[in-house]
Structures are given as C-alpha cells and as structure tokens.
KENU-236918 format. One record per residue: residue number from 1; residue in three letters; x negated, y, z of N, C-alpha, C, O in turn. Coordinates in pm, whole numbers, plus 50000, padded with zeros to 5 digits. Layout:
N
R   resi   resn     n_x     n_y     n_z    ca_x    ca_y    ca_z     c_x     c_y     c_z     o_x     o_y     o_z
R    NUM    ALA       X       Y       Z       X       Y       Z       X       Y       Z       X       Y       Z
...
//
This chain:
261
R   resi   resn     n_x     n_y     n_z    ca_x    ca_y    ca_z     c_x     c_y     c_z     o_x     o_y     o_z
R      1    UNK   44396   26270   12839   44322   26153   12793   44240   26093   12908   44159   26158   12974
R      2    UNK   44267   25968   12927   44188   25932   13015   44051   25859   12979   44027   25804   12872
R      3    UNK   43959   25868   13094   43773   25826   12995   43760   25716   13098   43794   25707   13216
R      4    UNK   43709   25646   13026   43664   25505   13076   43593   25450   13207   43578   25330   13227
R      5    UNK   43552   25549   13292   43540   25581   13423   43661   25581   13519   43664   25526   13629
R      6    UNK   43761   25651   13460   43912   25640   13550   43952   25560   13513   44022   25507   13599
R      7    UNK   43955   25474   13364   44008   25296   13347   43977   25234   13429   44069   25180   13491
R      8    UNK   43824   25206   13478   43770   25096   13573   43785   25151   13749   43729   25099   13844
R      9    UNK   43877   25268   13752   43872   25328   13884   44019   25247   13879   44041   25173   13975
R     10    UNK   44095   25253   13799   44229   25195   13829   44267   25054   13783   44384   25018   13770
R     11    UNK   44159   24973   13758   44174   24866   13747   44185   24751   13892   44087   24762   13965
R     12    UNK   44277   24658   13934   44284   24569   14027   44156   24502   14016   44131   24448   13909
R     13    UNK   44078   24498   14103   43962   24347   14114   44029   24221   14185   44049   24186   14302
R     14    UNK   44046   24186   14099   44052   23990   14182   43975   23889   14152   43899   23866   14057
R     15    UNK   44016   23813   14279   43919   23697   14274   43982   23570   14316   44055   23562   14415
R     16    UNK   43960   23497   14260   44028   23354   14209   43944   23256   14311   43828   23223   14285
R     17    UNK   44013   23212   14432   43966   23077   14515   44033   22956   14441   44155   22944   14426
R     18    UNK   43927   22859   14393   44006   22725   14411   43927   22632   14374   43885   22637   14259
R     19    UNK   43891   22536   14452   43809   22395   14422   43799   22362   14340   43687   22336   14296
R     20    UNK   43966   22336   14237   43986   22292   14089   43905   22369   13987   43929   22490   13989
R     21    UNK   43836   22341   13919   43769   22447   13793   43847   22469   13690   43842   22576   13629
R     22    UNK   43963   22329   13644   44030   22377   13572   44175   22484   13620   44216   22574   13546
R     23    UNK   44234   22453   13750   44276   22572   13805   44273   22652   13779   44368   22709   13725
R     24    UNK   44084   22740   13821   44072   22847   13846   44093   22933   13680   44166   23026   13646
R     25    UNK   43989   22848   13604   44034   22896   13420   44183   22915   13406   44233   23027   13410
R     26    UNK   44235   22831   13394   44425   22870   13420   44457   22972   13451   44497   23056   13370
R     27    UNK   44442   22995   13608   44491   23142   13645   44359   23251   13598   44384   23370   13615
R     28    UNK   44257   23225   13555   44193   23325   13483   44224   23390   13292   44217   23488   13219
R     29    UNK   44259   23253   13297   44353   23275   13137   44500   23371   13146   44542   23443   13055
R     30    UNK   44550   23356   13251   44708   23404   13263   44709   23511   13325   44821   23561   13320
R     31    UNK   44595   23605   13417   44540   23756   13447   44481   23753   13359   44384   23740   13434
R     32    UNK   44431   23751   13248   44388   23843   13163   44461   23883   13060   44419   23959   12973
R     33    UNK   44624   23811   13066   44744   23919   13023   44741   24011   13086   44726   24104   13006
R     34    UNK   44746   24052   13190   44747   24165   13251   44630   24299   13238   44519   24288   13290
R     35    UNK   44661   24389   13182   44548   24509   13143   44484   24566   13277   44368   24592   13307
R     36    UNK   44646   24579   13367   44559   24655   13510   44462   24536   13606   44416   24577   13713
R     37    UNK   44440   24423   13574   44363   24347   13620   44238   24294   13587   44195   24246   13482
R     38    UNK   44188   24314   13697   44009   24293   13622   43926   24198   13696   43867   24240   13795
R     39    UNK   43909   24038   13654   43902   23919   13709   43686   23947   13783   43580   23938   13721
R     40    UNK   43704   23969   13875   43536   23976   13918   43485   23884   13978   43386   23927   14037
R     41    UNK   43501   23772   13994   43471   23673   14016   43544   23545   14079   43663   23556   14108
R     42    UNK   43479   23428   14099   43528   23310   14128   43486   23237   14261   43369   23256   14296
R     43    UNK   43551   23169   14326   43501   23067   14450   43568   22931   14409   43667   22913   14339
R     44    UNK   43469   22820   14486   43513   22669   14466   43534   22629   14601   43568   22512   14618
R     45    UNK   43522   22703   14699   43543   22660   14868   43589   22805   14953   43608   22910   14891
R     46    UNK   43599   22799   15058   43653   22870   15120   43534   23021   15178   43549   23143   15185
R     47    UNK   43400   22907   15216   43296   22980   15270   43250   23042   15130   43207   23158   15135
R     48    UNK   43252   23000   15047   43235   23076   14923   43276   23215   14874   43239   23317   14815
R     49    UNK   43394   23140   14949   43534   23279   14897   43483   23423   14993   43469   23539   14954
R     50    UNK   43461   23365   15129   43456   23491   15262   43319   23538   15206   43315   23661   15213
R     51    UNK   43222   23494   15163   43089   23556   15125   43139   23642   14985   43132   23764   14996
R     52    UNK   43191   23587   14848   43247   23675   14765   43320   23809   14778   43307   23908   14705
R     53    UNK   43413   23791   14900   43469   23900   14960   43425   24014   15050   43476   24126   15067
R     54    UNK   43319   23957   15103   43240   24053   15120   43182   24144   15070   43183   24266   15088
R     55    UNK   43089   24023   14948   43005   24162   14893   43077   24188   14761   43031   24279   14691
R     56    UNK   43174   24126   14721   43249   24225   14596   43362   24296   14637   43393   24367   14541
R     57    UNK   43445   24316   14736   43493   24365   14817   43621   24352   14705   43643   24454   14641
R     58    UNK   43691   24258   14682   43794   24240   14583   43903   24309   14626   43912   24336   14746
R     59    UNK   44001   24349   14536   44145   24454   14605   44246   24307   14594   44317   24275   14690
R     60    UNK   44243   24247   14501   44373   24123   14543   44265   23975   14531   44181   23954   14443
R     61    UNK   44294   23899   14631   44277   23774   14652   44383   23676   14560   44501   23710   14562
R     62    UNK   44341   23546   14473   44454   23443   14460   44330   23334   14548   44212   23301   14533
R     63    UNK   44448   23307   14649   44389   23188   14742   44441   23050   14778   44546   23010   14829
R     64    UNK   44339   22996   14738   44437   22827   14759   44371   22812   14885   44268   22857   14936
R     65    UNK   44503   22700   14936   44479   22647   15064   44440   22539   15119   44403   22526   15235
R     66    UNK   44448   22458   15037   44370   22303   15014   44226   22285   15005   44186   22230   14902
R     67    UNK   44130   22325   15102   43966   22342   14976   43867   22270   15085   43877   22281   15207
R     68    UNK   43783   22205   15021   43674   22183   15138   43576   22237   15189   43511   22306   15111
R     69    UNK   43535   22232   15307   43438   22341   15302   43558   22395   15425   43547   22367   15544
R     70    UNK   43639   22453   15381   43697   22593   15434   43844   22590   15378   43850   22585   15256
R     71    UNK   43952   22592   15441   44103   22596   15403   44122   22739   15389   44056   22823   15452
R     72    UNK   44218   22765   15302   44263   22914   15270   44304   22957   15446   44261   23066   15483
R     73    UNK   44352   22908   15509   44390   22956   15652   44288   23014   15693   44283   23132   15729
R     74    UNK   44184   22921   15690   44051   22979   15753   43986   23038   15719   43881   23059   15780
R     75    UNK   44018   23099   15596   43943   23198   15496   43982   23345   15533   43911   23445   15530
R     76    UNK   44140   23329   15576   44209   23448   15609   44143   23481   15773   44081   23584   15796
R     77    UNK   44160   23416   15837   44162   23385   15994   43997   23381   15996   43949   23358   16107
R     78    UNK   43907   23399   15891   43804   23450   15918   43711   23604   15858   43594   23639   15873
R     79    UNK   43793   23648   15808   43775   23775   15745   43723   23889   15835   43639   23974   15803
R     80    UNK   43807   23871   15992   43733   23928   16075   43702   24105   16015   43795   24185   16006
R     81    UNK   43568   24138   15983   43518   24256   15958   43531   24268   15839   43579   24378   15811
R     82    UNK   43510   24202   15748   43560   24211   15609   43613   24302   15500   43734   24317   15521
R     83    UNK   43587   24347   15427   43695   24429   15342   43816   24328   15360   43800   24207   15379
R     84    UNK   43919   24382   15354   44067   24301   15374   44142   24354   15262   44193   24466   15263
R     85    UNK   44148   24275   15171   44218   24251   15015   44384   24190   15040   44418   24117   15134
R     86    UNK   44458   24231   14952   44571   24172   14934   44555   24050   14885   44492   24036   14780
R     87    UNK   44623   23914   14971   44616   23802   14923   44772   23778   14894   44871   23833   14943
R     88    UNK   44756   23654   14774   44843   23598   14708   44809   23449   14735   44694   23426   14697
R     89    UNK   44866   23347   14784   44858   23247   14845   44902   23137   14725   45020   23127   14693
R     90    UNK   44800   23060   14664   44836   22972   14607   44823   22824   14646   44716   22784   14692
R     91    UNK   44947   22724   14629   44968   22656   14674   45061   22526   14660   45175   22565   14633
R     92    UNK   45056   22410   14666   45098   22313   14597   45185   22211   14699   45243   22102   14692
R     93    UNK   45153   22334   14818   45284   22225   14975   45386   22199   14909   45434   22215   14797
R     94    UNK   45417   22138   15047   45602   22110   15030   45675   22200   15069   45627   22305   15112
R     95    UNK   45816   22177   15060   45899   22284   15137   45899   22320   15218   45901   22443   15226
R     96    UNK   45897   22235   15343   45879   22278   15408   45815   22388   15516   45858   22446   15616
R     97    UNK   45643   22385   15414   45551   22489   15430   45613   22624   15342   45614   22746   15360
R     98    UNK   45649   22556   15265   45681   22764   15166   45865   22798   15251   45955   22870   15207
R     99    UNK   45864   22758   15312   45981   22764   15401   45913   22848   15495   45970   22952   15526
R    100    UNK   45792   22821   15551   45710   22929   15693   45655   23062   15626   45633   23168   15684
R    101    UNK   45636   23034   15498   45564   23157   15394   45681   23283   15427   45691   23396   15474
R    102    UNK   45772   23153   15352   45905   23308   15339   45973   23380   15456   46019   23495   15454
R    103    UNK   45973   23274   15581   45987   23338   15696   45892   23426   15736   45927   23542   15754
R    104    UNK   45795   23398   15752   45682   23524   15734   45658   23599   15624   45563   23675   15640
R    105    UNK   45708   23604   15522   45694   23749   15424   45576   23728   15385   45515   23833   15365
R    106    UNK   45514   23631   15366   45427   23624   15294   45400   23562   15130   45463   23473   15074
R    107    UNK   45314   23622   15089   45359   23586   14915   45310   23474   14838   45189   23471   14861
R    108    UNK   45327   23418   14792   45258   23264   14752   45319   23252   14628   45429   23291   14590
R    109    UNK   45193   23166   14546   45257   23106   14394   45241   22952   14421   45141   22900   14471
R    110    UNK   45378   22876   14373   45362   22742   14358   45280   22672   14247   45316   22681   14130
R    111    UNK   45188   22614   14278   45159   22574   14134   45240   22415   14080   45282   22334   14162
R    112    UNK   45251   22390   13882   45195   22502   13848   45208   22640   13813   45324   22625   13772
R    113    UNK   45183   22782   13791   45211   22886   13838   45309   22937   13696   45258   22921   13585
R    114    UNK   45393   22975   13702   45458   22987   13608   45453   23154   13573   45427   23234   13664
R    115    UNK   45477   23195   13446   45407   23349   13457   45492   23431   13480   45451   23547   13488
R    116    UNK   45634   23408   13501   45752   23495   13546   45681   23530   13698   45648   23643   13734
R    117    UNK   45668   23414   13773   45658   23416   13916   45518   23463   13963   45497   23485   14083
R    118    UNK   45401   23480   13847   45276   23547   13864   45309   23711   13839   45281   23799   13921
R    119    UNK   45371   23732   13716   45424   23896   13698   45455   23951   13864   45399   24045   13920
R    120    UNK   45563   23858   13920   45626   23892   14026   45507   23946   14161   45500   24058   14212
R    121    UNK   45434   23838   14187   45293   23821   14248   45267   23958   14221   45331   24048   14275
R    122    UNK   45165   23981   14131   45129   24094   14070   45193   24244   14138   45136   24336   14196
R    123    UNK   45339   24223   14103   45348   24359   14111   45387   24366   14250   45416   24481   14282
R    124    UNK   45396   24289   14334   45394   24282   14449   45268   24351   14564   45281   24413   14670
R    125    UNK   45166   24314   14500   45046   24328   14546   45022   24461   14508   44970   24544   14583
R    126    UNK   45061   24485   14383   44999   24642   14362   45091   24760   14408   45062   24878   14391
R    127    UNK   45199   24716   14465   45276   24770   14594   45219   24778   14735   45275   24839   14826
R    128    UNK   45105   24714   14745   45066   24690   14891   44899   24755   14863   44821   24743   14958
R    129    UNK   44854   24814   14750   44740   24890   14761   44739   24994   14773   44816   25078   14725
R    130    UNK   44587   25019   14892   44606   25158   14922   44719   25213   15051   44758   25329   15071
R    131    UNK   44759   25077   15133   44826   25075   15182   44768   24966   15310   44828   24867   15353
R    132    UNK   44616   25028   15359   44533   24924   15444   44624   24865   15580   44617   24753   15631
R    133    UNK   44697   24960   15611   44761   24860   15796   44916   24789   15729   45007   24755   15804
R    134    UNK   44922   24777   15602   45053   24640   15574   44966   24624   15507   45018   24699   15424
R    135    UNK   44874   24595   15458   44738   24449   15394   44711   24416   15535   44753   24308   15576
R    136    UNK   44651   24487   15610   44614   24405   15756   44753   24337   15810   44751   24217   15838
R    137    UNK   44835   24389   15821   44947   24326   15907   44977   24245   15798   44999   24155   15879
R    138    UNK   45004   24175   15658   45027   24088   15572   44887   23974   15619   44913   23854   15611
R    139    UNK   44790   24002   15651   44657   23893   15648   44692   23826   15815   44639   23721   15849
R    140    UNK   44797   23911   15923   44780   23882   15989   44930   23796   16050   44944   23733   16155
R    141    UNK   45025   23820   15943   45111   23668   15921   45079   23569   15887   45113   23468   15948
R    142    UNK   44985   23565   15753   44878   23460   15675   44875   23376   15792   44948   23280   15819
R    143    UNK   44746   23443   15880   44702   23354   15995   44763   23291   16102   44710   23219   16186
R    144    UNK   44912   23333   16087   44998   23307   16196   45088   23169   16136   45170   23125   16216
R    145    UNK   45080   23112   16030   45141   23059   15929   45105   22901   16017   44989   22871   16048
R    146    UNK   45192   22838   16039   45199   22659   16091   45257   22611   15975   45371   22645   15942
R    147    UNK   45173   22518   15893   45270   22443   15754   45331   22323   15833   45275   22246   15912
R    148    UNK   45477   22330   15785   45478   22262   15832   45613   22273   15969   45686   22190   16024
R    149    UNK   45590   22430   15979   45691   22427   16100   45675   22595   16043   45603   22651   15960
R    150    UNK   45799   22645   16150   45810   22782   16146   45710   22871   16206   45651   22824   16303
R    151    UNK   45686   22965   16177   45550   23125   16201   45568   23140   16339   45670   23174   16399
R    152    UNK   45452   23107   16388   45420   23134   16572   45427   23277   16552   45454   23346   16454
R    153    UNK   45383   23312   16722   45400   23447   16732   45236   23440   16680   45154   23348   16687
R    154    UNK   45225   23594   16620   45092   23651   16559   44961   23595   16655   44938   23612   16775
R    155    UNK   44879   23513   16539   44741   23493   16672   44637   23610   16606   44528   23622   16661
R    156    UNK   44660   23673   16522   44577   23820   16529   44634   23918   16517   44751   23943   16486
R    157    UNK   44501   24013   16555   44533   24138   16638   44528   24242   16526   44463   24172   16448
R    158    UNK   44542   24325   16478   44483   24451   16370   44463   24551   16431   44551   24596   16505
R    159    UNK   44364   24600   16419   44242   24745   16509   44215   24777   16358   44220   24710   16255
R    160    UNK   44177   24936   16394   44104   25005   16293   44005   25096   16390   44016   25158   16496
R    161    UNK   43885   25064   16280   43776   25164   16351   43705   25249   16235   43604   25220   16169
R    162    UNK   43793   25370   16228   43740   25478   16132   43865   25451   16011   43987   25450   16025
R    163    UNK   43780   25429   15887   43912   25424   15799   43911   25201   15751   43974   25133   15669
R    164    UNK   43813   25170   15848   43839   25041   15822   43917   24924   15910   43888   24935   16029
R    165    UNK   44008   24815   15881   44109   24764   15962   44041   24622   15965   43957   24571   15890
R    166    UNK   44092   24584   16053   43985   24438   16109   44064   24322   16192   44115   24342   16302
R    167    UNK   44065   24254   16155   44169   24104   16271   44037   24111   16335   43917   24121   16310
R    168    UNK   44159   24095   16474   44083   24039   16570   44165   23894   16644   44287   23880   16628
R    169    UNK   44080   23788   16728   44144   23722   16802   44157   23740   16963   44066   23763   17043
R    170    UNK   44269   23726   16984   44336   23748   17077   44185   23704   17218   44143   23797   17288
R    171    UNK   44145   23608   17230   44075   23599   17307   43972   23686   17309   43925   23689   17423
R    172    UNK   43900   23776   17216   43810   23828   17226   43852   23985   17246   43777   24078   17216
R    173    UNK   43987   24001   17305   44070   24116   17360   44044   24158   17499   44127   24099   17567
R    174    UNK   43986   24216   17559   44018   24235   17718   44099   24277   17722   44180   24196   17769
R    175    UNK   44174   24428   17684   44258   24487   17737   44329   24548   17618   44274   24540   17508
R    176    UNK   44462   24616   17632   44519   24752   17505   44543   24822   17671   44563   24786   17787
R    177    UNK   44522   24959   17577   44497   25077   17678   44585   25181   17631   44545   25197   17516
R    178    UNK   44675   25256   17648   44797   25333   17615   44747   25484   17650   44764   25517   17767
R    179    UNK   44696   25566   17575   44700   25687   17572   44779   25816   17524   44736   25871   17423
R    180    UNK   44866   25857   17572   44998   25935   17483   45037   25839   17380   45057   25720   17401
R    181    UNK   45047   25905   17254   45082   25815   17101   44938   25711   17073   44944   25619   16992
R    182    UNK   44834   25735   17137   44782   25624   17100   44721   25516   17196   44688   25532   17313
R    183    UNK   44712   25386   17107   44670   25244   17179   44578   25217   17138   44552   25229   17018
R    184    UNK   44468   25153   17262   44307   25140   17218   44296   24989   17240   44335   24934   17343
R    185    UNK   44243   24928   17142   44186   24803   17210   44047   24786   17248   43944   24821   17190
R    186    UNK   44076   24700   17398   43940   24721   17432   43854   24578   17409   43891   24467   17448
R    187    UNK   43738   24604   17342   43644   24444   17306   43533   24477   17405   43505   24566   17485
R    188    UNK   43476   24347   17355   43339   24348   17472   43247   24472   17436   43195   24545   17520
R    189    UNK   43236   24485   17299   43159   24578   17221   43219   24720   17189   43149   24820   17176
R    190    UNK   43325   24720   17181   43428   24816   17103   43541   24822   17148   43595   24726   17204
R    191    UNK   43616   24976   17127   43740   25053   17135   43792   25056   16976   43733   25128   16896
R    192    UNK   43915   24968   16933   43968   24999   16810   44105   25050   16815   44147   25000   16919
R    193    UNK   44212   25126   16759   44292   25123   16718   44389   25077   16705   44389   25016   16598
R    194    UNK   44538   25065   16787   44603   24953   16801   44695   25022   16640   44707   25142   16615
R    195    UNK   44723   24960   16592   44854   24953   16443   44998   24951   16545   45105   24983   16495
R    196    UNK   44991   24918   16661   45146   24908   16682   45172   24934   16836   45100   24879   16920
R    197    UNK   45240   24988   16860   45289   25063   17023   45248   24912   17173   45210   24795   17159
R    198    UNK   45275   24977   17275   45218   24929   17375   45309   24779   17364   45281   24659   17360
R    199    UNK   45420   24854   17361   45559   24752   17407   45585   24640   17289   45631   24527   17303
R    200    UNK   45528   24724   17138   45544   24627   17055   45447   24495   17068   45491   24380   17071
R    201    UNK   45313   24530   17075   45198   24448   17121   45237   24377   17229   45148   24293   17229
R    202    UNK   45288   24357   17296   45313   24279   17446   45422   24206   17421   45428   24101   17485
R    203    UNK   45511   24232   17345   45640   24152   17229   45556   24016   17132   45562   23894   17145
R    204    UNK   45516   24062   17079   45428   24005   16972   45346   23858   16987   45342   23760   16913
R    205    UNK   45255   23901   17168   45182   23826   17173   45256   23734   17278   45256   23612   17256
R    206    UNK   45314   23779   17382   45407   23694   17478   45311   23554   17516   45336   23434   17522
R    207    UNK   45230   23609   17531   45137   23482   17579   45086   23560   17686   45065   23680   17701
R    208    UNK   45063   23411   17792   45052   23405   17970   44968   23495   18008   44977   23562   18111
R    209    UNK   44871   23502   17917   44697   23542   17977   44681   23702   17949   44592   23766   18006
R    210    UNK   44785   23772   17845   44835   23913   17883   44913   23953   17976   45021   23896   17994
R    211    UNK   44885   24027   18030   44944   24029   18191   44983   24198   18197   44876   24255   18172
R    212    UNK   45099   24310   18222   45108   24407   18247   45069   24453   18360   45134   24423   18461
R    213    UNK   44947   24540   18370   44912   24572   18471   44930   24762   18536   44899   24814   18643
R    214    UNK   44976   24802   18440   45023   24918   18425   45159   24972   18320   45220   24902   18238
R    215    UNK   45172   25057   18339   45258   25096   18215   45206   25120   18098   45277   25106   17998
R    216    UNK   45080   25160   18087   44992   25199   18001   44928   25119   17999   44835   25173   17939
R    217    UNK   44887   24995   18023   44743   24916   18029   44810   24752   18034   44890   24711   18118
R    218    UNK   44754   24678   17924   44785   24535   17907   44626   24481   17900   44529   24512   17831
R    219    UNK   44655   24370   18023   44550   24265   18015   44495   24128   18032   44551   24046   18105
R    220    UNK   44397   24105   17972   44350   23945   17944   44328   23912   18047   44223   23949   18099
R    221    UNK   44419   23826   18120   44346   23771   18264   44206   23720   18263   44129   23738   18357
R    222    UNK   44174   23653   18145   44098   23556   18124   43934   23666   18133   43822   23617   18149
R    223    UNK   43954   23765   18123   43858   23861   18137   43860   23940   18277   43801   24046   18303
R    224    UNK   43912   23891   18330   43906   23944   18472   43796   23880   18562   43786   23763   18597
R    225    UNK   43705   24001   18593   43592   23937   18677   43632   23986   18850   43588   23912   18938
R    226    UNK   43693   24078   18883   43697   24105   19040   43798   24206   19005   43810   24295   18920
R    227    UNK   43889   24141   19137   43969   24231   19221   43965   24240   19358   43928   24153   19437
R    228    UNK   44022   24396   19394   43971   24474   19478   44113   24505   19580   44191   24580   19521
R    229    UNK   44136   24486   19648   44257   24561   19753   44218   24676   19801   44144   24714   19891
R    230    UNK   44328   24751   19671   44318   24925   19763   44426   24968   19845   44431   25073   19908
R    231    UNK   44528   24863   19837   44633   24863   19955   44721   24761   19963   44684   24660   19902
R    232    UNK   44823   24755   20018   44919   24626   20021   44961   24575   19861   44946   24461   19816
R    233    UNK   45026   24708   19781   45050   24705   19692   45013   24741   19572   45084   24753   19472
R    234    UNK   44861   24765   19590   44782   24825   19453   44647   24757   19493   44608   24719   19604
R    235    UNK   44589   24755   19375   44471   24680   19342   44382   24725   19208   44426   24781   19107
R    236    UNK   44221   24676   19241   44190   24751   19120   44090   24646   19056   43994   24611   19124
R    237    UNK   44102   24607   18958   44057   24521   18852   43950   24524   18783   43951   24619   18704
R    238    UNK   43858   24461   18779   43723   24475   18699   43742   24372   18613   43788   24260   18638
R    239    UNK   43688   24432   18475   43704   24331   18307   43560   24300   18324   43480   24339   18410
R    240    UNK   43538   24185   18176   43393   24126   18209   43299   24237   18138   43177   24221   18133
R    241    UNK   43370   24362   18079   43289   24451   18045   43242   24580   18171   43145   24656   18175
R    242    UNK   43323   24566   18234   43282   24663   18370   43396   24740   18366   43434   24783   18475
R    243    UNK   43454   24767   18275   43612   24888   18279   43697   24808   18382   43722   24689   18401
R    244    UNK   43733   24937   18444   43779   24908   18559   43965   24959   18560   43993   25051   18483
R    245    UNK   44078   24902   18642   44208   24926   18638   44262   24924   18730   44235   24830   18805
R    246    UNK   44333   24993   18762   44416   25068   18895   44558   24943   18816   44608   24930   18705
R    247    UNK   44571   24884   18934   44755   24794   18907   44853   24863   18988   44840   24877   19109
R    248    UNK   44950   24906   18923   45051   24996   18941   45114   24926   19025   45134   24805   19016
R    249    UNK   45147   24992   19106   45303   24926   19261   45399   24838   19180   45424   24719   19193
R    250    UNK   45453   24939   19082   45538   24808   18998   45511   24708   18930   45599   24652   18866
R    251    UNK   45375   24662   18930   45332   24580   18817   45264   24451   18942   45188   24357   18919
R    252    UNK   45313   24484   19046   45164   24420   19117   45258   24273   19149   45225   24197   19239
R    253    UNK   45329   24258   19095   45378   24121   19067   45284   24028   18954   45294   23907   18933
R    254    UNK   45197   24120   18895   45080   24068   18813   44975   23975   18851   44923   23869   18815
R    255    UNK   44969   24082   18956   44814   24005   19017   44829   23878   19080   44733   23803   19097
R    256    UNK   44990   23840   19128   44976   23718   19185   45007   23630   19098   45043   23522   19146
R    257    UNK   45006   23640   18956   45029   23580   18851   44832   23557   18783   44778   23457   18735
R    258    UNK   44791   23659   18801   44663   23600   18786   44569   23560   18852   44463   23533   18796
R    259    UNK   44591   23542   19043   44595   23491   19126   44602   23345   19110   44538   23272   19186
R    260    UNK   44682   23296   19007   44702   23170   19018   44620   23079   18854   44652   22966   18815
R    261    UNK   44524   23161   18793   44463   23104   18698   44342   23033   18711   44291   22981   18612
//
C-alpha cells in the first residue's frame, strides 16, 4: 500500500510558461487528466518562468516561445545554474522551425495541442527523469535551435559540479583539460565536469577560438594572456586565470594560429 507521502514523492511537478492566460488554463485543464502530474505553478513571461524555476525547482517545463519579456530560447539559454527540468517546447511556428526541433531531437507540442500528441509529450519526458546529463544535453540542443534554419553546432557547454549539471557559454570557457577518463572544464571561477570526451568536445564546438594545444588540453584563445618561448617548438601559455600550458611539438601549429588574433 502506498501512503500519501510516496504519492507526492512520485508525482511530476510542472510548470506551464505562456503569456496567453487562456493558453495556460487549456494546458492546465488537459494535465490534470494525467494522475502522475502535479501542475505547481504558472508564468506569463519568460523572466517569470527562470525565477519560478528556480525556486520551485519544477521536474517538466511546458514552454512557449513567443513571450515578452523573455523568449522561450532565452529562458533555456538562461538557466545557467538552475535546477534543469525537462522541457517540452510549446509552439505555434511554422515548418520550417519544427523542421530544426526534429533535427535536433527536441520535443515540442504544436498548438492547438491535441491530447494524443500531449500523452506522447508526457511520456516522453518521464523517460528523461532522473536522467540529469540527457536533460542537460536535451536543454543544450534547445539552445542550439535557429528557427528558421537548421541546428548550429551546440552554443552550450554541460559541466557538472557535484550531483548538479549546468550550461555553460562557450565564451566563459578558458580551457577543457583531459585527465585519464576524465575532462575538466576550466572557468574563471571553477573546474566542472565535462559530459563528453576530449575529441567529442572539440567536434561539437569547431569554432576558431578553441585551439588544440595539447593532446589533453583544448583552448580559448580569447583567454590567452601571455606566451612564453621555451624553445623553437614549444611554448607555454598563460589563461586570464593564471593556469598555465605547456604546447605540445605537435600542436605548435596552434600558436601561430593564435598569433594571428
């Protein structure tokens, strides 16, 4: 028998973004078919939504992307430290945009939302709880999403520090640092957790201003405060945090690449 303590332990919390009021009643009328769902509150803007998510720390998001104030993009793409909830992307584009969704694997209801295609939603999401680095790597297609055209390469990063996972943006990266099986990212403030191998990360981001400077060590030119000649073919690198990098003989085709920024 289960007691009413483990009901509300296994109940979904969501929370309903959307400008529209009659919207949001709609999809609050059509989850509360659902028993394992338990509606905890509401937003009418975006900055609304990132403050709700904070302090109610919701397990599934429904997020529209149209809002003032704050676009669902920027809601995702600002979560930052955040509890990071499974979002369900609601949305009233054209094809062309739910054309970049599905290339990115990301999940969206058209409105208006029809309840076959909300069931679907649903059980989608409660596939992805409890399951924090594919909720982070799902928030971090979200943000990668161009309506409009096809999914750039990823502009965030996913770190975990302890048992919590966090986007980061790429600019506020100095370095990933390769230790045996694990990858560190390095911030101005902080060492997090890379979610994905050296080689995959350097795939991913394929942008100029990551630069291989080792076999083990990828970095932000743009954080480069001094280099040093320790011989013809090696050199040693100071970040704007003071960590310092030895450039490997084979890599030192780097430096004259950031030589030229």
């Amino acid at each position: 028998m289960v007691d009413l303590t483990e009901m509300e332990a296994l109940l979904i919390k969501a929370l309903i973004v959307d400008d529209e009021p009659v919207a949001r009643h709609v999809l609050r009328d059509e989850l509360e078919q659902f028993p394992e769902i338990e509606v905890i509150g509401e937003a009418e803007n975006g900055k609304e939504a990132l403050q709700k998510i904070r302090t109610l720390s919701p397990d599934l998001v429904f997020l529209d992307l149209q809002m003032p104030v704050m676009s669902g993009f920027e809601v995702v793409r600002g979560l930052g430290n955040a509890p990071l909830p499974v979002i369900v992307i609601v949305t009233a584009f054209d094809q062309h945009a739910i054309q970049a969704f599905e290339a990115g694997a990301v999940d969206y209801l058209l409105k208006p939302v029809s309840e076959a295609r909300l069931q679907k939603a649903v059980e989608r999401a409660k596939g992805l709880l409890n399951r924090p680095v594919e909720i982070a790597n799902q928030l971090a297609r979200i943000a990668s999403v161009n309506p409009g055209a096809a999914p750039t390469k990823s502009r965030k990063i996913v770190g975990r520090s302890g048992a919590d996972y966090v986007l980061l943006d790429p600019d506020d990266v100095l370095a990933f640092q390769a230790e045996r099986e694990l990858v560190w990212i390095v911030t101005a403030r902080q060492r997090l957790l890379a979610t994905q191998s050296l080689r995959a990360i350097a795939e991913r981001l394929a942008e100029p201003e990551f630069q291989r400077v080792h076999r083990n060590a990828l970095v932000n030119v743009n954080h480069v405060r001094k280099m040093s000649a320790l011989s013809s073919q090696r050199w040693l690198i100071t970040l704007s945090n003071g960590l310092q990098l030895v450039v490997s003989k084979r890599q030192a085709h780097s430096i004259r690449q950031i030589l030229r920024w």
